[in-house]
N, C-alpha and C positions, 0 to 999 in steps of 0.2 A: 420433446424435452420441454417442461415447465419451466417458464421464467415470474417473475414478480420483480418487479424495480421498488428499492429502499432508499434510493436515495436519487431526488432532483437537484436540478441548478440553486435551486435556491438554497435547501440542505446542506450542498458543499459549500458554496458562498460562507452561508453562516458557520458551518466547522473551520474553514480558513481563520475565520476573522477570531475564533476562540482560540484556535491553536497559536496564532501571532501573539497574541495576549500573555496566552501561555508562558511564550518564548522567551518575552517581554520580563515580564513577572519573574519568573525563575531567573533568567541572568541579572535582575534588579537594573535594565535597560540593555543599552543595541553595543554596550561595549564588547569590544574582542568578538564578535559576532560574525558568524560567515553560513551562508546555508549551500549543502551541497546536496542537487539533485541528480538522485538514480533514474537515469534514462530505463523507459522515456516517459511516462506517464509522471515519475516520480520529480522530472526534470523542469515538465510542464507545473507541476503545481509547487517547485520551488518560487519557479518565477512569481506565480499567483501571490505565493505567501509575500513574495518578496516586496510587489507592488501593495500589500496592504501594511506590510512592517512601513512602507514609506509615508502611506498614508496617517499613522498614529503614531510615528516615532522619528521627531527630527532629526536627530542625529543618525537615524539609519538614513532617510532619505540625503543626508550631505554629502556621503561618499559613497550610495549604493553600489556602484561599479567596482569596489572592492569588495562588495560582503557576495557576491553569489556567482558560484559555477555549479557543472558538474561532474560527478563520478564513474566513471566507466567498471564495472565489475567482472567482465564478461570472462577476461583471462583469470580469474582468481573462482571461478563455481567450482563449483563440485559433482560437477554431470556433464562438464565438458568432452569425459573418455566414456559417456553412454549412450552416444550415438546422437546428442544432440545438438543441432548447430545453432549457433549464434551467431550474429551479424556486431563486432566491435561497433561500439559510439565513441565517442570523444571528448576524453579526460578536460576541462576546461576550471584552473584553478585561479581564483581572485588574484589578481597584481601583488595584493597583501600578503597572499599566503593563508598558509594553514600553522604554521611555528605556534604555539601559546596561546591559541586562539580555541574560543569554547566552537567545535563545529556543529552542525547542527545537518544530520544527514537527513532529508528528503525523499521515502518511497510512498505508493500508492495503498498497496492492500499488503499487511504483515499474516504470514503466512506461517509456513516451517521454521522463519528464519534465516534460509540456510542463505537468502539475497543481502541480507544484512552483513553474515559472517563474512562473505565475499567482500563487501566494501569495505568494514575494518580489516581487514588483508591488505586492499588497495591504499588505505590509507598509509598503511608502512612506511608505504614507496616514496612519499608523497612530504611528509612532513612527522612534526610531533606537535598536534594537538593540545593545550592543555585538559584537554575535557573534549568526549562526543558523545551528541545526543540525538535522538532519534525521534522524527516525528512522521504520524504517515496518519493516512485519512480515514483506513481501514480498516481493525484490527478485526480479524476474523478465526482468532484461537487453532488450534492442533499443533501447536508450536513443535520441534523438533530438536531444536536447539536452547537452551538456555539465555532467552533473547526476550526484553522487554522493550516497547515502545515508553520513550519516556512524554511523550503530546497525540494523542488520538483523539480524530477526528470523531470516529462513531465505533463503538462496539458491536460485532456485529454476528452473533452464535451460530453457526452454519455447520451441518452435518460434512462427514469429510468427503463423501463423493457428491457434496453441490459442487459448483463454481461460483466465484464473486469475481464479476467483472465491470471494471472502472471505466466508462469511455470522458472523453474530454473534448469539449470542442475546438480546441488546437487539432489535435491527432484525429478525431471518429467523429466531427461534427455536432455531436451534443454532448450535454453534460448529463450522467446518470451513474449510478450503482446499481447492479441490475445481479438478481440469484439465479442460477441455471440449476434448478432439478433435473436429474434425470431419468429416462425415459422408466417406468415402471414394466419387467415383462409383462406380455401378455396371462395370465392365467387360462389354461385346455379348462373347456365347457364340461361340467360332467354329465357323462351320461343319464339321460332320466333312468330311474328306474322303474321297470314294469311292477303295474299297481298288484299287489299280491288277493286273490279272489277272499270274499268273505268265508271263513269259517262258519258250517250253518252249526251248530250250538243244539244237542240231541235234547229231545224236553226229559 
């Protein structure tokens, strides 16, 4: 299997800090502001965004311990009854709440969709939102659902039997986006074919 890496520490760093921006910009600052990461990868780079929102936005850093938890999706898939298992994580919602508050849900690489539709499911349970929005690091298109990210990190075109996969050095030790092609068969040698004798050509 071919791999190539697209994206370094450094790369994410820098789409973090655009996406906070982002964040920033669009709510016209940190009010009503809460970010909720999709374990686990999605959880991990909540935090990330969350410690640079502190860094360029005072009033996010005043009461950060209210604006970030996470989302557990896991009872709410859609491939739960297809033979595949999942390990629950833990639902972890700001002291604030989510009531009237613009959320700002947190995954890694946007896909089908179908992990998105699962968290607005979870969200139900949970509260009423004024507003949620979606930021994730990766958008890599075939969508399945009628689901747009509204802060992406990198656009990133991928045939549909590659993989993109996000390591993080919380969870996998480094930071990379890295493509998995897959293996190409082999193609069967053909046969030479036996050289056909000259024609001798009567004068």
């Amino acid at each position: 299997m071919g791999t190539r890496t697209v994206l370094q520490h450094t790369d994410i760093t820098r789409a973090l800090t655009r996406i906070a921006h982002e964040i920033l910009e669009a709510n016209h600052g940190a009010s009503d502001l809460v970010l909720l990461g999709i374990p686990t990868r999605g959880a991990v780079l909540a935090e990330r965004l969350d410690r640079v929102l502190a860094d360029i936005e005072p009033d996010w850093a005043a009461d950060r311990d209210q604006r970030l938890g996470t989302l557990d999706v896991t009872m709410h898939r859609d491939d739960l009854g297809h033979g595949i298992g999942r390990a629950p994580h833990r639902t972890t919602i700001p002291t604030s709440g989510i009531d009237g508050k613009v959320v700002v849900l947190v995954d890694d690489v946007l896909y089908s969709g179908r992990t998105v539709r699962a968290a607005l499911d979870a969200l139900q349970g949970i509260g009423r939102p004024r507003a949620v929005r979606l930021a994730v690091l990766v958008d890599r298109g075939h969508r399945q659902l009628p689901i747009r990210a509204d802060h992406v990190g990198k656009n990133l075109p991928t045939a549909s039997d590659e993989r993109v996969t996000l390591r993080l050095t919380e969870t996998d030790g480094s930071d990379e986006v890295v493509i998995e092609q897959p293996e190409q068969p082999e193609q069967p040698e053909r046969p030479e074919q036996p050289e056909r004798p000259e024609r001798e050509v009567a004068p």
